[in-house]
Backbone as JSON Lines, residues from 0, in Angstrom:
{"i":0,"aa":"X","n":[7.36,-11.07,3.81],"ca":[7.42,-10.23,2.64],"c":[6.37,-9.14,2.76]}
{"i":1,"aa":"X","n":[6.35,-8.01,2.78],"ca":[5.89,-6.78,2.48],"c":[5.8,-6.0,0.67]}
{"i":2,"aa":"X","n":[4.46,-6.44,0.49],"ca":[3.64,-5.72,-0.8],"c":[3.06,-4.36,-0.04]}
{"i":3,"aa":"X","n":[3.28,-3.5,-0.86],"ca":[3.24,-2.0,-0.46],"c":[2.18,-1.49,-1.81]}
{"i":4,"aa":"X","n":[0.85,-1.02,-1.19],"ca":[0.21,-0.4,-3.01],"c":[0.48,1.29,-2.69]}
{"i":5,"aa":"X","n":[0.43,1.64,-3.95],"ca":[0.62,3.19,-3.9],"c":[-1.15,3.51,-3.6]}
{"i":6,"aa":"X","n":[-1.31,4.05,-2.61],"ca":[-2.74,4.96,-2.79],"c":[-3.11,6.29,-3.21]}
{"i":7,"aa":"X","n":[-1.29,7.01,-3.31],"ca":[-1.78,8.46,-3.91],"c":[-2.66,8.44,-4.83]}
{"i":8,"aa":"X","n":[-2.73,9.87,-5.37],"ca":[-3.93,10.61,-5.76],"c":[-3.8,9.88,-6.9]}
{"i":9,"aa":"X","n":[-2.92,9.58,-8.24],"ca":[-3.18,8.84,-9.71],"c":[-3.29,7.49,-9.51]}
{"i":10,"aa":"X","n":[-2.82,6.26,-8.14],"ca":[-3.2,5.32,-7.84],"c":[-3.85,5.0,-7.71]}
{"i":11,"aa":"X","n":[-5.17,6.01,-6.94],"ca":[-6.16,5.87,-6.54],"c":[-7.58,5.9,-7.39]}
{"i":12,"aa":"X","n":[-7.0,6.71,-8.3],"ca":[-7.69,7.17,-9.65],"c":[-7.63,5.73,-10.44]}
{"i":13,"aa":"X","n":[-7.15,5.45,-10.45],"ca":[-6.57,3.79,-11.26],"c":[-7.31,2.51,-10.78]}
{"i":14,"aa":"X","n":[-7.45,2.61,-9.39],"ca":[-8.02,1.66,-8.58],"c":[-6.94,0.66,-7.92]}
{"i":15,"aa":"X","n":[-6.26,1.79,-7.37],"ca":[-5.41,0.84,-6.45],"c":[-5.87,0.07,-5.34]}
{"i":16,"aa":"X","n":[-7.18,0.77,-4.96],"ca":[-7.69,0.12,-4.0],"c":[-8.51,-1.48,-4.26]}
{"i":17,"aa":"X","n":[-9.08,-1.19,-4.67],"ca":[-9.51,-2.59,-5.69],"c":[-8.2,-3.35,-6.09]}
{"i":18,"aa":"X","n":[-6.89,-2.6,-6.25],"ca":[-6.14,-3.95,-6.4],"c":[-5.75,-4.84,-5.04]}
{"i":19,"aa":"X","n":[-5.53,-3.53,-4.13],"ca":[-4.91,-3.74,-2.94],"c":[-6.22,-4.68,-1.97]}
{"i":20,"aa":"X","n":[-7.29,-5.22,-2.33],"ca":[-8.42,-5.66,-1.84],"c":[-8.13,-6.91,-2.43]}
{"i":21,"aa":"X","n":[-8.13,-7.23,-3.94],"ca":[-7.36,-8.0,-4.32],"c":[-6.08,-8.8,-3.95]}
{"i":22,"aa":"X","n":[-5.46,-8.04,-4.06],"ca":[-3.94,-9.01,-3.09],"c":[-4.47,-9.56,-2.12]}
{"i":23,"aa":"X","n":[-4.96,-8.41,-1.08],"ca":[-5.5,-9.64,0.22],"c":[-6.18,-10.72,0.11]}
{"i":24,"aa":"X","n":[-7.13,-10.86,-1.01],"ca":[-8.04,-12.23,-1.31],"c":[-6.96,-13.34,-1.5]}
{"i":25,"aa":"X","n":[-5.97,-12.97,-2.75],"ca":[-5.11,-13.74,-3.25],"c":[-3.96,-14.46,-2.25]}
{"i":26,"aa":"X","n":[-3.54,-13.6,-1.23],"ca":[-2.71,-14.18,-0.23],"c":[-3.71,-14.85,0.57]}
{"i":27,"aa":"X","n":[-4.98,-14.93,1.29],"ca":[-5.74,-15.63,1.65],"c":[-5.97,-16.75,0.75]}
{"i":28,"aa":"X","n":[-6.34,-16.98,0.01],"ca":[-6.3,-17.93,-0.67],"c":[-5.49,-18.84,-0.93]}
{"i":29,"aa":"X","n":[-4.36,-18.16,-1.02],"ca":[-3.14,-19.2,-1.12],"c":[-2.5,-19.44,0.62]}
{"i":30,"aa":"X","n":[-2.82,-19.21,1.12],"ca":[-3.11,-19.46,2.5],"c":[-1.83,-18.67,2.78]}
{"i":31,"aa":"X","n":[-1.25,-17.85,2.42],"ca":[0.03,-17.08,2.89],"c":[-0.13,-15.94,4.3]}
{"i":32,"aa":"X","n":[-0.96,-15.57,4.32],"ca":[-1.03,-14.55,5.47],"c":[0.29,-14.21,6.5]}
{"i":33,"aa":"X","n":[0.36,-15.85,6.96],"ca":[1.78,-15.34,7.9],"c":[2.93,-14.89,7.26]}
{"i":34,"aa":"X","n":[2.77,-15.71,5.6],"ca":[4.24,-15.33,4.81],"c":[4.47,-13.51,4.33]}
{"i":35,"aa":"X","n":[3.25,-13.36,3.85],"ca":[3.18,-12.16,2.78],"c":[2.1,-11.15,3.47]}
{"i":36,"aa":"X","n":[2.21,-9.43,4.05],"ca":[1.88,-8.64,4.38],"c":[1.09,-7.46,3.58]}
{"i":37,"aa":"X","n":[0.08,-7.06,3.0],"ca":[-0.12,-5.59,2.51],"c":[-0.13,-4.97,2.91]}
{"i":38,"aa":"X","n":[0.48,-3.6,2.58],"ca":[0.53,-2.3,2.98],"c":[0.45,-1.36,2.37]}
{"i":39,"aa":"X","n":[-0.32,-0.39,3.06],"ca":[-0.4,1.24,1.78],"c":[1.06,1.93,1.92]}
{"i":40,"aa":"X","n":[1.42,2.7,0.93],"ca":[2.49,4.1,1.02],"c":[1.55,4.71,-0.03]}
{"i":41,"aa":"X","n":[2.21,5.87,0.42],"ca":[1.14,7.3,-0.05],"c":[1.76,7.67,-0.99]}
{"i":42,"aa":"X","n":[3.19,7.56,-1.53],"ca":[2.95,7.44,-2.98],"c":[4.98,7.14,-3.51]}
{"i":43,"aa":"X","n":[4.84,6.36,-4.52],"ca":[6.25,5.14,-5.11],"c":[6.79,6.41,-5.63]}
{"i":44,"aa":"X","n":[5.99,7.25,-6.22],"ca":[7.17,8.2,-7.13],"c":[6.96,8.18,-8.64]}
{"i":45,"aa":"X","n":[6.39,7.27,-9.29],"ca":[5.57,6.33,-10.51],"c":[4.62,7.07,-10.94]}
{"i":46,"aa":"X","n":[4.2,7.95,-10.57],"ca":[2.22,8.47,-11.08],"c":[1.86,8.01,-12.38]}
{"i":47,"aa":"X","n":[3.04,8.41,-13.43],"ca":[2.39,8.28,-14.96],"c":[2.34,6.83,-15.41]}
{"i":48,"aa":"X","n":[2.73,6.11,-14.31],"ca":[2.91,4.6,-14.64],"c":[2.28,3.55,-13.89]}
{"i":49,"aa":"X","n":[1.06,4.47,-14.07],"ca":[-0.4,3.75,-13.47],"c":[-0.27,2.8,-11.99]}
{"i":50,"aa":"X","n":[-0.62,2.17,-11.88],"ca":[-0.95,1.69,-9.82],"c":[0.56,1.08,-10.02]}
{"i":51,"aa":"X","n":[1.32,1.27,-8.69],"ca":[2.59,0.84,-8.74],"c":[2.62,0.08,-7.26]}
{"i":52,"aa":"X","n":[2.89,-1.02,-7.54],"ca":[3.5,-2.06,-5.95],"c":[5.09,-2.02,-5.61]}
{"i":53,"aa":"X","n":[4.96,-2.02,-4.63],"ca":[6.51,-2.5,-4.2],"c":[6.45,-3.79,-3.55]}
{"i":54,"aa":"X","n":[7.19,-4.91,-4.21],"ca":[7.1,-6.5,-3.43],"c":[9.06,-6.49,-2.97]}
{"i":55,"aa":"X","n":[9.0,-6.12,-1.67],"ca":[9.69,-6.24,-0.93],"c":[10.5,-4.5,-1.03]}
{"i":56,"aa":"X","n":[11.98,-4.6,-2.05],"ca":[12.21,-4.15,-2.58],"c":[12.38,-3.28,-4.32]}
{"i":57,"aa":"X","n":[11.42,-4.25,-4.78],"ca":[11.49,-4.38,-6.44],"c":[9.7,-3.21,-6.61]}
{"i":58,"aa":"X","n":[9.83,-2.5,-6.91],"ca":[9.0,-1.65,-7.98],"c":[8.07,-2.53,-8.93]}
{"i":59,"aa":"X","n":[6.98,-2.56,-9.23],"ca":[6.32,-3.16,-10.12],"c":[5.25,-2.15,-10.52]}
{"i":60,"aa":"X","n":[5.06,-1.9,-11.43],"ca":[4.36,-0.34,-12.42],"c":[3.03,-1.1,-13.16]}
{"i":61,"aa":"X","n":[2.34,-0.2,-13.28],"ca":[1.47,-0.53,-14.44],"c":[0.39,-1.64,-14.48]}
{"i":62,"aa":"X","n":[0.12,-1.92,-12.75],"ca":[-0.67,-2.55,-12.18],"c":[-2.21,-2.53,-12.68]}
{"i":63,"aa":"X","n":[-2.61,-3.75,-13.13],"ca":[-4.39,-3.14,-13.16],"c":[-5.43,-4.58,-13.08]}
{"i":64,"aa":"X","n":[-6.26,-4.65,-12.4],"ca":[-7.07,-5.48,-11.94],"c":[-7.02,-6.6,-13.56]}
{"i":65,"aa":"X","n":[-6.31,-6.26,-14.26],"ca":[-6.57,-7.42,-15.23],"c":[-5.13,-8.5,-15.22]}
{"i":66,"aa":"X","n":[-4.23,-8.08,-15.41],"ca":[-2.7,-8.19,-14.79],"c":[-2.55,-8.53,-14.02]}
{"i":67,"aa":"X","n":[-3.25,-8.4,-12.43],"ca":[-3.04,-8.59,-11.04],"c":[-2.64,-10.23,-11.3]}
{"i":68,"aa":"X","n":[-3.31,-11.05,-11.34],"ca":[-2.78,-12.34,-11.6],"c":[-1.16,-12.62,-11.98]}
{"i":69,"aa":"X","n":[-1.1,-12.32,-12.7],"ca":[0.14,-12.33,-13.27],"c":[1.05,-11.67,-12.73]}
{"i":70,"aa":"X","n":[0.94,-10.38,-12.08],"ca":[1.59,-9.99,-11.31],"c":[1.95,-10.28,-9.95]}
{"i":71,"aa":"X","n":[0.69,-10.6,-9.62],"ca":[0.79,-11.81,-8.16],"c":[1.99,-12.73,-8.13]}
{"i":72,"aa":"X","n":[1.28,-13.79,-9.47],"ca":[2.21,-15.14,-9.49],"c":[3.7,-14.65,-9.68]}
{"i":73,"aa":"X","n":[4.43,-13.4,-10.56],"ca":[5.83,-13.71,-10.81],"c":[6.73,-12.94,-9.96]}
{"i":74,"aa":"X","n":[6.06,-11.87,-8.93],"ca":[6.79,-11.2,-8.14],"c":[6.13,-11.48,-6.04]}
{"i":75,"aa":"X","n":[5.3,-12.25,-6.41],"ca":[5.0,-12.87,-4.87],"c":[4.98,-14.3,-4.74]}
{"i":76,"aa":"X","n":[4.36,-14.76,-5.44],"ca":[4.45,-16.25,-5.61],"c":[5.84,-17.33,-5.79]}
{"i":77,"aa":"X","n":[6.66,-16.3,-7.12],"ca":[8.05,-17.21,-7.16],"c":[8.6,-16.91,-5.58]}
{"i":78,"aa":"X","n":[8.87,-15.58,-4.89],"ca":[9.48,-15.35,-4.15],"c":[9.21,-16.08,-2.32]}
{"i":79,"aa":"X","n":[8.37,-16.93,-2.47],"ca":[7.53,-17.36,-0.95],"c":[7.62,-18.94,-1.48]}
{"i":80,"aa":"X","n":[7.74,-19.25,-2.25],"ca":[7.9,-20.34,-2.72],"c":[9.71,-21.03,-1.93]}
């Protein structure tokens, strides 16, 4: 599985990076590494809809280091399971 963070310019502003530092802890942790991949794209298309992931194919908007949890568990977690 391939998680993609947006790093353009309003992603970045947002702290996509800090999320995308995040994911990697979280797939380490859950010991997934071989299952689940991060990756940057330079930008989803989303700007006004704050840090945006792509988990696989599916769009996920409105990303923010408080959410990340939750966003983890229902669009990476159900899916590797």
């Amino acid at each position: 599985m391939d998680v993609l963070v947006c790093i353009g310019s309003s992603c970045h502003v947002r702290g996509s990076y800090e999320i995308m530092n995040n994911l990697k802890a979280m797939i380490t942790e859950k010991d997934l590494d071989s299952q689940v991949q991060v990756k940057v794209a330079f930008c989803l298309g989303y700007c006004k809809a704050g840090v945006t992931i792509k988990v696989d194919e599916q769009l996920v908007t409105g990303v923010t280091k408080e959410n990340l949890t939750e966003v983890f568990d229902e669009y990476v977690l159900k899916k590797v399971d």
